[in-house]
DOTORGU-626653 format. One record per residue (C-alpha): x, y, z; residue number from 0. Coordinates in pm, 1 decimal. Layout:
% DOTORGU-626653
      east     north        up  num
         X         Y         Z  NUM
...
This chain:
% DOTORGU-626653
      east     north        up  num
   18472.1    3893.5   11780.9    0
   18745.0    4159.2   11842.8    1
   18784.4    4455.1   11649.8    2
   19077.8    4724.2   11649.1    3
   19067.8    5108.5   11577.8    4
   19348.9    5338.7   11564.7    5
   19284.8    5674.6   11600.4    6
   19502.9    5983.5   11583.6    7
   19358.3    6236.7   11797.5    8
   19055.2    6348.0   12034.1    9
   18800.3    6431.2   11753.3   10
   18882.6    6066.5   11595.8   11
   18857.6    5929.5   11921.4   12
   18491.7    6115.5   11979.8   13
   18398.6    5987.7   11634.0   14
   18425.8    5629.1   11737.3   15
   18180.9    5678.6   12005.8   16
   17950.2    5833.2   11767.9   17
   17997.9    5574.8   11526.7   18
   17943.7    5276.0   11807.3   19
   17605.6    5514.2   11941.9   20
   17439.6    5480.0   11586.4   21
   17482.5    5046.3   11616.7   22
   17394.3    4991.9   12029.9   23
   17023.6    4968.9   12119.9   24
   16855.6    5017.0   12454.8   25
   17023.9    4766.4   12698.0   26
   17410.0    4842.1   12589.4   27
   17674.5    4802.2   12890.4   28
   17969.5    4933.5   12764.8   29
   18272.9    4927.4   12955.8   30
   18555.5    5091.4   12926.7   31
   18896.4    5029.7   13053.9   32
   19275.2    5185.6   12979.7   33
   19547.7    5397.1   13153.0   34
   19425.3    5728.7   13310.4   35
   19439.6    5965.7   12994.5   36
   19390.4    5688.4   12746.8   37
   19038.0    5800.8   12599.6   38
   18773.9    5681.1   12797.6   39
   18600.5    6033.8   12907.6   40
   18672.6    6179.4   12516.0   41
   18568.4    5828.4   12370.3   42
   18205.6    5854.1   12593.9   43
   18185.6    6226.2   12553.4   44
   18128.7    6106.1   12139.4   45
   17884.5    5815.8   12271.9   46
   17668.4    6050.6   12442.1   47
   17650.2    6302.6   12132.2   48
   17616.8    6046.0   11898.6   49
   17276.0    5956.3   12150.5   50
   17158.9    6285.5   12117.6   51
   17278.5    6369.7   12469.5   52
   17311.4    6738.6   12561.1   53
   17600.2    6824.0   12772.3   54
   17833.9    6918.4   12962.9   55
   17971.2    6538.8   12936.4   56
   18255.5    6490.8   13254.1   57
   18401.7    6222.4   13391.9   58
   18185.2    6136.1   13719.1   59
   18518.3    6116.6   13924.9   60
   18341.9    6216.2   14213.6   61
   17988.4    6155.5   14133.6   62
   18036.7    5809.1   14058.1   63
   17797.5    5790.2   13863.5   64
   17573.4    6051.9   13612.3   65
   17213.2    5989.2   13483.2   66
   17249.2    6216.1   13178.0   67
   16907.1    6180.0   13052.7   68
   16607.3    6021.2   13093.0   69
   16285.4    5889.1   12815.4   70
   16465.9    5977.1   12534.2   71
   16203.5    5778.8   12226.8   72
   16425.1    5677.9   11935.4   73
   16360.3    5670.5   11603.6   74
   16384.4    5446.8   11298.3   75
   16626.0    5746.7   11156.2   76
   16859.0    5766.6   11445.5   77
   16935.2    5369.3   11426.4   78
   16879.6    5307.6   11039.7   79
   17047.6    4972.1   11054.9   80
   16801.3    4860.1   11316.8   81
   16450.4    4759.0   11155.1   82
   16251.9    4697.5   11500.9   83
   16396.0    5028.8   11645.9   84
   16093.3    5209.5   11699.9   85
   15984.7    4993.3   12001.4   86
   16252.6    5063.7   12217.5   87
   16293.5    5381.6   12394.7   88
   16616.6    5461.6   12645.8   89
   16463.7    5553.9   13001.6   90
   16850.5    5619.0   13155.8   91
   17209.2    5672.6   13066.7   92
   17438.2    5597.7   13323.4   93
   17783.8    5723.5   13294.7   94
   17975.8    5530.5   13552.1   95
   18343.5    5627.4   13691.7   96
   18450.9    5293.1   13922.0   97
   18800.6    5458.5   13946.6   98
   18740.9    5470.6   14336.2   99
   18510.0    5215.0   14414.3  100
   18468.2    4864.9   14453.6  101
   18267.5    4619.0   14364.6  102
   18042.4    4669.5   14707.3  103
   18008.0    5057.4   14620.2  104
   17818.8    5000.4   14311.3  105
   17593.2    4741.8   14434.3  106
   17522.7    4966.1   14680.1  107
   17408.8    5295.2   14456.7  108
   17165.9    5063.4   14239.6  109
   17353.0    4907.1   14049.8  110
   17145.8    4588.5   14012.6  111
   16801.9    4797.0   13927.8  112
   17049.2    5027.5   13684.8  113
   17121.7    4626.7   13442.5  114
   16751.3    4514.6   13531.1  115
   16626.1    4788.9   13329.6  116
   16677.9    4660.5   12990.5  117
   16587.7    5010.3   12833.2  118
   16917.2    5189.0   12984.7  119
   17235.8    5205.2   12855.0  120
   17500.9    5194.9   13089.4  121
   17884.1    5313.3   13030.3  122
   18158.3    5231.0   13271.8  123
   18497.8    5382.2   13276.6  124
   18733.5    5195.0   13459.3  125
   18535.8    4879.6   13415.4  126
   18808.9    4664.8   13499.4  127
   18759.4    4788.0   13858.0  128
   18441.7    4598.5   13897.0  129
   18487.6    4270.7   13688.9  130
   18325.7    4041.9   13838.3  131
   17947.9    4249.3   13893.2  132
   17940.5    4354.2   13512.6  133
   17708.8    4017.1   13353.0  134
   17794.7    3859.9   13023.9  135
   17727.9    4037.5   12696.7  136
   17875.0    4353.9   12785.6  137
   18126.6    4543.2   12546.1  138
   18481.2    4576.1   12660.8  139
   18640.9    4825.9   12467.7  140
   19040.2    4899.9   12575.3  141
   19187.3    5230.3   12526.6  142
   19606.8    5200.4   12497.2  143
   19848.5    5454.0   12437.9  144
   20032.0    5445.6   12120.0  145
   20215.5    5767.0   12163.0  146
   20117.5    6175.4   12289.4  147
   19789.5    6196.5   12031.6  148
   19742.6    5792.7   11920.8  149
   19551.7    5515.5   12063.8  150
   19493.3    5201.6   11996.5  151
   19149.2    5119.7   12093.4  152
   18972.3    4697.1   12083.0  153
   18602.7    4606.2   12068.8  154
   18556.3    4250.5   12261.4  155
């Protein structure tokens, strides 16, 4: 099923990532693709509030990849549409950059114990990059341009 936002500025854009962090449960790979500037950092930077994150949220550019958090328990009133909530708990969130890496890279910083664990939640900017490691199920979500301020962003 696809589904297709349009929103008309950053805060919008961080919005949506709160909105999709009040539906995902522990397991979530969400990956993100788009032209640089697109969304992707402003669109996660929402995700990881909407999780109850604290910040600073940045792109891991260099880093490659951020564990923002670890056990974070989550309650029935944090997911409200999700009636077996309460047994899950998030051990890791993985904010991924694969703007400068390959395939190879991430294999070799984890990246195979980082899906095993079914209670992380892993989000991957520049997704696309890395196709053919990311296993069936994840979310795509494409970020496009529509002009300065708008973007057209797609749930697959």
């Amino acid at each position: 099923m696809q589904k297709v936002f349009n929103t008309s500025n950053f805060k919008e854009t961080q919005e949506l990532g709160k909105i999709l962090a009040s539906e995902i449960t522990p397991g979530a790979l969400i990956c993100l693709s788009g032209d640089l500037g697109s969304g992707k950092t402003t669109f996660t930077q929402g995700l990881l509030k909407g999780l109850n994150v604290t910040g600073p949220f940045t792109s891991p550019t260099f880093l490659i990849i951020k564990n923002y958090q670890k056990e974070i328990p989550i309650s029935k009133s944090q997911f409200p549409n999700k009636s077996k909530i309460k047994k899950y708990k998030i051990r890791n969130i993985y904010h991924v950059d694969a703007y400068r890496v390959t395939s190879r890279d991430i294999l070799n910083l984890g990246w195979k114990e980082m899906v095993a664990e079914k209670n992380n939640i892993i989000i991957i900017e520049w997704a696309n990059r890395i196709r053919k490691i990311i296993p069936r199920g994840a979310l795509w979500i494409k970020f496009e341009w529509l002009d300065q301020n708008k973007r057209k962003i797609t749930f697959k």
